[in-house]
N, C-alpha and C positions, 0 to 999 in steps of 0.2 A: 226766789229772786231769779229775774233772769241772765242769761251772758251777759248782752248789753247793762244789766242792772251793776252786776258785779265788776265789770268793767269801768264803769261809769265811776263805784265805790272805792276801786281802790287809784282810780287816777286821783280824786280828791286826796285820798288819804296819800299817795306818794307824792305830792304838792305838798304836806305838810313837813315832810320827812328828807334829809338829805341823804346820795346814794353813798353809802358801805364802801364799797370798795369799788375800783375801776371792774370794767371787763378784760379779759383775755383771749386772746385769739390762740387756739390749743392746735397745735399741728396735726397732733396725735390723732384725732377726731376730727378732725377738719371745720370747726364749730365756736364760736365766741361762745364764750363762758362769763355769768355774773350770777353774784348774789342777789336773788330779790330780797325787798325789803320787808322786814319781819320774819326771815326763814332762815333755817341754816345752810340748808342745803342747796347746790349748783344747777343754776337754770342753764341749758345750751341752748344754741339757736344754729344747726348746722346750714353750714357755705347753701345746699340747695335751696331751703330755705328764704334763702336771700335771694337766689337765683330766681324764685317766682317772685318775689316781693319786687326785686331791679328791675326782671324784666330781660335780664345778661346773665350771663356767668363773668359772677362777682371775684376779685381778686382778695385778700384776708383785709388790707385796707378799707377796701370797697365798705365790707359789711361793717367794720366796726365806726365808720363815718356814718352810715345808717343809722344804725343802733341809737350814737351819738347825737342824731338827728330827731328819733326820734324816743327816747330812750323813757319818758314818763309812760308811754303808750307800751311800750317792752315793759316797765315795771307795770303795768295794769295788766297786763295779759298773763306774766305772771300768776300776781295776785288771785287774778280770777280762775286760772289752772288748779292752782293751791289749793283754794275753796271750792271750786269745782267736782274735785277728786277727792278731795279731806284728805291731804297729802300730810305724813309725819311732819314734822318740826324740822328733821335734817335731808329726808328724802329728794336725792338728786332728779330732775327731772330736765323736757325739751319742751321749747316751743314747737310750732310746725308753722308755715307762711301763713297758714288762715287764723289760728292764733293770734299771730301779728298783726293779719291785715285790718281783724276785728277790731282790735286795740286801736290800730293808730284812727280808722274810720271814724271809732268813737271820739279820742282827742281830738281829730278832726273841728267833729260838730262842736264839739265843748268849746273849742276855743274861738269858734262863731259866735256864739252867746255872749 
């Protein structure tokens, strides 16, 4: 399967599903923090990050109205990380902006259709 393929699979499937828990913005790491869904383990998305994705340097608000924004696209990217890597069941893991940007690209087009 491809990125875009697994991308594409797990937008649908986190359409079917509602999120877990909020996210959190972690000081400590400078980085929003959520659970994807289906996994146990802590996805981050650190402040630079967002920084390519804005286009600025984002302030901690900034990025979690992003997220918020676009946040099925964050759970697909996830998702496709996940299975990407055959990541453990708890294993903590990060996005990166291209991560992201693939994801949202894809909900993008999807929600053209």
């Amino acid at each position: 399967m491809t990125i875009q393929g697994a991308i594409r699979q797990a937008f649908v499937e986190h359409l079917k599903h509602p999120r877990r828990t909020m996210p959190i913005w972690r000081n400590d790491i400078d980085a929003l923090a959520f659970e994807p869904e289906g996994h146990a383990g802590i996805c981050t998305v650190h402040r630079l990050a967002f920084r390519t994705l804005l286009g600025r340097v984002p302030m901690p608000g900034d990025c979690m109205a992003y997220f918020a924004a676009h946040e099925r696209a964050f759970q697909a990217a996830a998702a496709a990380k996940i299975s990407r890597r055959g990541l453990a069941p708890g294993a903590n893991f990060h996005l990166t902006s291209r991560d992201a940007a693939r994801a949202i690209r894809v909900a993008q087009r999807h929600e053209l259709c």
